[in-house]
VMD Tcl script that builds the backbone (N, CA, C; Angstrom):
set m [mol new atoms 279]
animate dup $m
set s [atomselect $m all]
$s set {name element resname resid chain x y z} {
  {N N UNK 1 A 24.199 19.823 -14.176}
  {CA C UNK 1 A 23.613 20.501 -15.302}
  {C C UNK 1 A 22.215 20.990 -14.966}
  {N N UNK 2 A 21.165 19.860 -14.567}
  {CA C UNK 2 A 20.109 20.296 -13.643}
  {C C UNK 2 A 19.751 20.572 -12.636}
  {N N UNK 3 A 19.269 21.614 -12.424}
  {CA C UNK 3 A 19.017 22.058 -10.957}
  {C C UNK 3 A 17.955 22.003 -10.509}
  {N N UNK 4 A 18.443 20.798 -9.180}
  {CA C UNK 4 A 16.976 20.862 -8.513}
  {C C UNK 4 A 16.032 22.000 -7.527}
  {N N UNK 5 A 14.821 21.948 -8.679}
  {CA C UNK 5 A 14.130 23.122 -8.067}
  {C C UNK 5 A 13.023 23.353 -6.579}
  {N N UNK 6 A 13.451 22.165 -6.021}
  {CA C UNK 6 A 12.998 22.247 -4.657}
  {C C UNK 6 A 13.746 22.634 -3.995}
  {N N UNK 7 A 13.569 23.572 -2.375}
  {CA C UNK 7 A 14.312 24.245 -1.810}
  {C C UNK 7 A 14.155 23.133 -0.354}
  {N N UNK 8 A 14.995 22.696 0.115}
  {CA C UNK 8 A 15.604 22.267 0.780}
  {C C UNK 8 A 15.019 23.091 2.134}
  {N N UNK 9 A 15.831 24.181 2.235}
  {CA C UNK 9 A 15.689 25.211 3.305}
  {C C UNK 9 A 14.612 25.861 3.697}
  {N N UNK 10 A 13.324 25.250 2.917}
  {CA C UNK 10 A 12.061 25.660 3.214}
  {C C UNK 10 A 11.080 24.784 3.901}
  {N N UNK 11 A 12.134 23.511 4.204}
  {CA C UNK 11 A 10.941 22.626 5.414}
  {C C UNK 11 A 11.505 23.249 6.450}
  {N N UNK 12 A 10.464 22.911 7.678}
  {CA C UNK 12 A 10.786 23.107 8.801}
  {C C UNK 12 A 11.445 22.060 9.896}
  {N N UNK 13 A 12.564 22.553 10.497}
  {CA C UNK 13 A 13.879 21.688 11.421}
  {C C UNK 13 A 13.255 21.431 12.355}
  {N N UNK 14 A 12.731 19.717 13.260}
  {CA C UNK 14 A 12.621 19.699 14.328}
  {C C UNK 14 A 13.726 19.495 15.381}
  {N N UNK 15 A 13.851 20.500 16.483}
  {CA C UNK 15 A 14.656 20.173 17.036}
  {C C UNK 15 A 14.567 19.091 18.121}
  {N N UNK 16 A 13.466 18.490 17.884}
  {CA C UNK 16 A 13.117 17.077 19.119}
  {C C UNK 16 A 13.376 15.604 18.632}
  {N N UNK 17 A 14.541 15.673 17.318}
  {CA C UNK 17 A 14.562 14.332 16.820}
  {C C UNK 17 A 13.576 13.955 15.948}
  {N N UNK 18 A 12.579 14.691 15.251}
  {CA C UNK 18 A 11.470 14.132 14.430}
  {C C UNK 18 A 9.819 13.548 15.155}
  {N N UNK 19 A 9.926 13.928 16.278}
  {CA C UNK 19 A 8.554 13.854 17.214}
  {C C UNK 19 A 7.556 14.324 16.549}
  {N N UNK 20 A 7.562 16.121 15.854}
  {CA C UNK 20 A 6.498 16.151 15.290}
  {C C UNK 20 A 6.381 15.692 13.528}
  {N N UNK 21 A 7.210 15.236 13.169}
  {CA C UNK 21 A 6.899 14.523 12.203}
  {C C UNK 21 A 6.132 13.035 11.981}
  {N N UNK 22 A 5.697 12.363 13.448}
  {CA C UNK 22 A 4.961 11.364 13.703}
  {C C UNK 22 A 3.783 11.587 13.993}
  {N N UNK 23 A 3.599 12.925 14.127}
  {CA C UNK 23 A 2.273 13.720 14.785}
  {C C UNK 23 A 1.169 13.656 13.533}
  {N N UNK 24 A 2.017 13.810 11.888}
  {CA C UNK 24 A 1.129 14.075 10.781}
  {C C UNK 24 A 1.037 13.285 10.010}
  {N N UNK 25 A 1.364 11.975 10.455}
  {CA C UNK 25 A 1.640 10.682 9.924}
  {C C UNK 25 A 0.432 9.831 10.560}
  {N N UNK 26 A -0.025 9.005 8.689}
  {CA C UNK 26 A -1.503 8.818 8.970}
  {C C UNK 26 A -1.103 7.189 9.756}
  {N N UNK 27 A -1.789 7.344 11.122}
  {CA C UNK 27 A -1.826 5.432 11.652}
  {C C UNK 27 A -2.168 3.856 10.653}
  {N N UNK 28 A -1.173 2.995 11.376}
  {CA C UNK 28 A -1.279 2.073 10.213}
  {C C UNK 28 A -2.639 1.565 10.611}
  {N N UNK 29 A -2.886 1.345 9.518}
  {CA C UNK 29 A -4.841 0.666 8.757}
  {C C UNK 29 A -4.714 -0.504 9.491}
  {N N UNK 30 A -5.817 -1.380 10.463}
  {CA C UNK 30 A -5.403 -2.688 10.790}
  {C C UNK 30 A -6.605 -3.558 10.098}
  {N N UNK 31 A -6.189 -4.321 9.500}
  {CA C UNK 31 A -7.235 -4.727 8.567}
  {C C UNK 31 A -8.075 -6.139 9.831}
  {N N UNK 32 A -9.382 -6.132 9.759}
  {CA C UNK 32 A -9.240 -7.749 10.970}
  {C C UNK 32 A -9.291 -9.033 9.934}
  {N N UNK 33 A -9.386 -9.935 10.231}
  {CA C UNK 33 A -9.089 -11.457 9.375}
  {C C UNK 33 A -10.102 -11.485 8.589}
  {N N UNK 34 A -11.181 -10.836 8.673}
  {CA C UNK 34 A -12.564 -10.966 7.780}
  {C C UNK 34 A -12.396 -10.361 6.646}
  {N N UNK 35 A -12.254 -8.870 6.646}
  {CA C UNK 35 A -11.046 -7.968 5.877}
  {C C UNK 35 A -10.347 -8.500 4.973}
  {N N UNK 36 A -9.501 -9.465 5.285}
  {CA C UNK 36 A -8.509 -9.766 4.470}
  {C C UNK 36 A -8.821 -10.957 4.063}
  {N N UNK 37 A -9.789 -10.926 4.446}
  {CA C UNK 37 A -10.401 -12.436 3.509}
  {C C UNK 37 A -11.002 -12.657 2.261}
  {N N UNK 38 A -11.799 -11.164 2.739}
  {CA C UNK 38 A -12.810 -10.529 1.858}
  {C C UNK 38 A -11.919 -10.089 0.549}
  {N N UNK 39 A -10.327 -9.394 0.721}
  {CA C UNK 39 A -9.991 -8.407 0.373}
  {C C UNK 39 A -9.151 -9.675 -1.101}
  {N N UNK 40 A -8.755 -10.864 -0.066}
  {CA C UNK 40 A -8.122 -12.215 -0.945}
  {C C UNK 40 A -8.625 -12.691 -1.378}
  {N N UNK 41 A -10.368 -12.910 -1.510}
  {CA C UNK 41 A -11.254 -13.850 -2.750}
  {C C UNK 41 A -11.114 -12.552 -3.751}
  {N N UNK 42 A -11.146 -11.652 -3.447}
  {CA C UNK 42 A -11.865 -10.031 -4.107}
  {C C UNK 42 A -10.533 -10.425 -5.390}
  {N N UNK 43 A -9.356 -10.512 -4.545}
  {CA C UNK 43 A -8.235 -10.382 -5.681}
  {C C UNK 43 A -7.605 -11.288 -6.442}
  {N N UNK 44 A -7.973 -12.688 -5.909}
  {CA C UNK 44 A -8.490 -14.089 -6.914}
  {C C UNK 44 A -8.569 -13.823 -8.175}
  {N N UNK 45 A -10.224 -13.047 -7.719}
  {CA C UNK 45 A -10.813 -13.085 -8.999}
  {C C UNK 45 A -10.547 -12.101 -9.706}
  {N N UNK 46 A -10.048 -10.697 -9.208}
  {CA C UNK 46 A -9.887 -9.498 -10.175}
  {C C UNK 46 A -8.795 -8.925 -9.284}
  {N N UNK 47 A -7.360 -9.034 -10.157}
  {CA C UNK 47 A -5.980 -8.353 -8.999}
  {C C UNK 47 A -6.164 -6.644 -9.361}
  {N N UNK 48 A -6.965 -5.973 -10.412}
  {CA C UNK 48 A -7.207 -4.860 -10.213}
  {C C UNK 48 A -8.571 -4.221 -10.496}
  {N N UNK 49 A -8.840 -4.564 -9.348}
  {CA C UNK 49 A -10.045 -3.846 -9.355}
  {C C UNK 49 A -10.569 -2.309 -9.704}
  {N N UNK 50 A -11.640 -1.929 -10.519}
  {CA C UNK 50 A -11.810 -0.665 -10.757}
  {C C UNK 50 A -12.326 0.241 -9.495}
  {N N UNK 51 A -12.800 1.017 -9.897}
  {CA C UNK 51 A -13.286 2.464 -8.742}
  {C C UNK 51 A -14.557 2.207 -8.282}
  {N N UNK 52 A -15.207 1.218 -8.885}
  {CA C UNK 52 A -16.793 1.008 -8.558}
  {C C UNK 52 A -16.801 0.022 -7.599}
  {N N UNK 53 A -15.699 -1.263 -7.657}
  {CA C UNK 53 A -15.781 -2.657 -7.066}
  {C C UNK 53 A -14.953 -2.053 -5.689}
  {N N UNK 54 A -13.494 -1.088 -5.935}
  {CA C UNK 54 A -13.095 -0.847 -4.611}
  {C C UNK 54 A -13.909 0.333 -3.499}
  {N N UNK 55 A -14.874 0.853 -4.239}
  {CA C UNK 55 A -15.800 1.313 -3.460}
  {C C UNK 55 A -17.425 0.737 -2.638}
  {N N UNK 56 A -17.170 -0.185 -3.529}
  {CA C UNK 56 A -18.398 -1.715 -3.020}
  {C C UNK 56 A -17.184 -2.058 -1.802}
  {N N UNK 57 A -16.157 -2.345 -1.696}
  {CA C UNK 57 A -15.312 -3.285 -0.531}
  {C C UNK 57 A -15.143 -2.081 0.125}
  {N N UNK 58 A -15.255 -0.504 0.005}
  {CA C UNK 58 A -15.118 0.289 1.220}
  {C C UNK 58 A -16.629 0.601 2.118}
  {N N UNK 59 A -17.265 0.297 1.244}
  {CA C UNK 59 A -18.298 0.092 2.170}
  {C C UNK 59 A -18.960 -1.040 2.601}
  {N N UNK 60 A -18.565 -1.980 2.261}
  {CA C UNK 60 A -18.894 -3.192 3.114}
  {C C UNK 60 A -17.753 -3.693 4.114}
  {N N UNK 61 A -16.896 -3.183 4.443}
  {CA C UNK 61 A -15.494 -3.464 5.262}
  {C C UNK 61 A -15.644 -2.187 6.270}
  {N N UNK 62 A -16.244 -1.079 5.584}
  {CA C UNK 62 A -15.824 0.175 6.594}
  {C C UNK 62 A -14.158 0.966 6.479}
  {N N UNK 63 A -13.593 0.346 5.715}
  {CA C UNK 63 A -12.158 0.799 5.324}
  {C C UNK 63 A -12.231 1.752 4.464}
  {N N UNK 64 A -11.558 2.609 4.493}
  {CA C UNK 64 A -11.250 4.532 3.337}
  {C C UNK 64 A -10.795 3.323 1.874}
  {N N UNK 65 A -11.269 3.818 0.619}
  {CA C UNK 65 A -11.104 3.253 -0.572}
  {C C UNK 65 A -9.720 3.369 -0.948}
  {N N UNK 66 A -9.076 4.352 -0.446}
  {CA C UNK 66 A -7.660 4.419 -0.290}
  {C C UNK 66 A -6.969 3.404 -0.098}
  {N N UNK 67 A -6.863 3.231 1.695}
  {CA C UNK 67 A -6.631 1.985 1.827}
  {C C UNK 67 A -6.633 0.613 1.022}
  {N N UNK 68 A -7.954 0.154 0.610}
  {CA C UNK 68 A -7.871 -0.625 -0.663}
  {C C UNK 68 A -7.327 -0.729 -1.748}
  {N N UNK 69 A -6.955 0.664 -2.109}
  {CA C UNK 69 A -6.596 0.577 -3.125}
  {C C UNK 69 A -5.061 0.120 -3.079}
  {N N UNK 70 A -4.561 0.704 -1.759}
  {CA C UNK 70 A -2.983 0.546 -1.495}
  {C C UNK 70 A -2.672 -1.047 -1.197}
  {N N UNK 71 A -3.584 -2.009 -0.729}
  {CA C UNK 71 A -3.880 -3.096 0.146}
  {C C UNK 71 A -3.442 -3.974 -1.773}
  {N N UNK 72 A -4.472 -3.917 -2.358}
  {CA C UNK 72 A -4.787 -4.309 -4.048}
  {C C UNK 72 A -2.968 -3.891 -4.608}
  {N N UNK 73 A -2.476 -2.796 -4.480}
  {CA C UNK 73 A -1.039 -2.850 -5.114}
  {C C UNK 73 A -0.122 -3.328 -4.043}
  {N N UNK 74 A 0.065 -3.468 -2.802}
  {CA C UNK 74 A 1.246 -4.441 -2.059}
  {C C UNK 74 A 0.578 -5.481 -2.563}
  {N N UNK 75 A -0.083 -6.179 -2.934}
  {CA C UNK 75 A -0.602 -7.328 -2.942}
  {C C UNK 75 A -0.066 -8.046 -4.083}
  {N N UNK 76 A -0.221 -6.773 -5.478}
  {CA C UNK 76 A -0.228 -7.356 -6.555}
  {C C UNK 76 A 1.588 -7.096 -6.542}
  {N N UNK 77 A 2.289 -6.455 -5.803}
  {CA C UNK 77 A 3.608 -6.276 -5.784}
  {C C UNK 77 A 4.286 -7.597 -5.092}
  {N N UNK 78 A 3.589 -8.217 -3.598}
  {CA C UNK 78 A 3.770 -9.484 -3.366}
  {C C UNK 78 A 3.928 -10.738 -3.958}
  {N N UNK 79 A 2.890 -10.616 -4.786}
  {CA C UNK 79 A 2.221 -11.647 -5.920}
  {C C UNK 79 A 3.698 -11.629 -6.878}
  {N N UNK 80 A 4.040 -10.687 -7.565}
  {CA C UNK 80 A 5.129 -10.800 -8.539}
  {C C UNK 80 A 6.249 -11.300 -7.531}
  {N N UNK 81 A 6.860 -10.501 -6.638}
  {CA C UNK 81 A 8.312 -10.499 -6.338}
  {C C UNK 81 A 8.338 -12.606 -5.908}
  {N N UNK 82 A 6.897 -12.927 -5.603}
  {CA C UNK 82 A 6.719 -14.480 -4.914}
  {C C UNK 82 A 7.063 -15.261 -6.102}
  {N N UNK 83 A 6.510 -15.020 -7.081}
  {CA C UNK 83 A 6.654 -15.688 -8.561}
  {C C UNK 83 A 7.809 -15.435 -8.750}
  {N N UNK 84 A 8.712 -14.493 -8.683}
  {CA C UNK 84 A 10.034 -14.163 -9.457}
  {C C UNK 84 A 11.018 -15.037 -8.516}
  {N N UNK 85 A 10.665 -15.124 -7.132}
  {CA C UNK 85 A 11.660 -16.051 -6.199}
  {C C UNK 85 A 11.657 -17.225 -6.810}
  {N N UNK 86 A 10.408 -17.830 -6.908}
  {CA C UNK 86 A 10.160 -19.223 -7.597}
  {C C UNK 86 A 10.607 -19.575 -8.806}
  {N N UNK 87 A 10.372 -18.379 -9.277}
  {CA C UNK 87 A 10.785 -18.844 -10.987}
  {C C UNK 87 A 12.684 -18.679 -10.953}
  {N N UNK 88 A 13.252 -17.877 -10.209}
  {CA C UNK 88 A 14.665 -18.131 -9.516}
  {C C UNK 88 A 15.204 -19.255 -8.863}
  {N N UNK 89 A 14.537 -19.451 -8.398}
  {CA C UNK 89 A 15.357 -21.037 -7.624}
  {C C UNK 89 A 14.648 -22.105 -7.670}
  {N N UNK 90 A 14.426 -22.502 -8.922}
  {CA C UNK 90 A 14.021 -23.215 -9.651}
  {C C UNK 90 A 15.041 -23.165 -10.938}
  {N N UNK 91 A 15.143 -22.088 -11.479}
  {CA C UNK 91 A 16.635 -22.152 -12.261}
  {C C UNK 91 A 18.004 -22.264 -12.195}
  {N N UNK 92 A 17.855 -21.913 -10.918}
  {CA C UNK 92 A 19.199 -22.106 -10.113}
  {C C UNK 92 A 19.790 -23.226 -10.530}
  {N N UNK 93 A 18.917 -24.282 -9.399}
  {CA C UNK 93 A 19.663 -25.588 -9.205}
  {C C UNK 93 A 20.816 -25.888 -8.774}
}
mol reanalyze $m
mol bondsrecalc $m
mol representation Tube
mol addrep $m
């Protein structure tokens, strides 16, 4: 009934298996242990931090606020799916 209005036929085909599609693909962030130390009291105390506090941790880490911000939602996505295991097999029994 709906038609999807993206065209398909308007990306471009690599013929090398997808080589240059790794070319524009941003490298993974490596956070070091200090980082993520910083990044785990930070989310203790506040699992979402606003635009002011994740820009205080991009400049005291040296990490793009981006990053943080993405770091703050796997985190808070970790945090649930860990609770939902627990609160699962625990009902189990």
């Amino acid at each position: 009934m709906w038609k999807d209005s993206s065209n398909d036929d308007a990306r471009p085909v690599s013929s090398s298996g997808g080589s240059s599609r790794s070319a524009s693909r941003r490298k993974r962030t490596s956070f070091s242990k200090d980082h993520v130390e910083l990044l785990r009291v930070t989310f203790e105390t506040d699992p979402y931090p606003g635009i002011g506090l994740r820009e205080s941790l991009s400049q005291t880490t040296g990490l793009p606020e981006s990053r943080i911000q993405v770091w703050f939602q796997n985190r808070r996505a970790r945090t649930l799916k860990v609770k939902g295991a627990k609160q699962g097999s625990v009902a189990v029994r």
